[in-house]
Phi, psi and omega in degrees: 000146179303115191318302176327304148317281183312348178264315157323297178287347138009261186274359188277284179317330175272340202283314193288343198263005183244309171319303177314299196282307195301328167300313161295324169288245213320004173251300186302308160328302200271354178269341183245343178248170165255264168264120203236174199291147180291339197273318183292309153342301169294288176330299182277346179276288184310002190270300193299325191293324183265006160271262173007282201299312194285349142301328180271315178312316169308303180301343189278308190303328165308314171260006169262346191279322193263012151284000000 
C-alpha cells in the first residue's frame, strides 16, 4: 500500500476511534449525571454532536467511494 495512503487511513482510524469514545462521554455523562453545571454539559453534548456530523461525513466519503 501507498505510504501516503496508509497515513491517511490512519489518521481516518484515529479521528473515527476519538468520534467514538466523545459519543460515548456523552452516554456515560448523561447515565452518571443528573443535573450537572450547564458549561460542562454543553462542552460534552457539543463534542458528541459534532463527532456524530464528523461520523456522517465519513460515512458519506465511504459510500461515494463505491459508486
Amino acid at each position: 500500500m501507498d505510504e501516503t495512503i496508509s497515513y491517511h487511513l490512519d489518521k481516518i482510524i484515529q479521528v473515527n476511534k476519538l468520534c467514538h469514545q466523545k459519543i460515548q462521554d456523552q452516554k456515560n455523562h448523561e447515565i452518571k449525571a443528573g443535573c450537572g453545571e450547564d458549561y460542562t454539559d454543553g462542552r460534552i453534548a457539543g463534542a458528541a454532536a459534532l463527532a456524530r456530523h464528523i461520523l456522517d461525513l465519513l460515512k458519506n466519503i465511504h459510500s461515494s467511494d463505491k459508486v
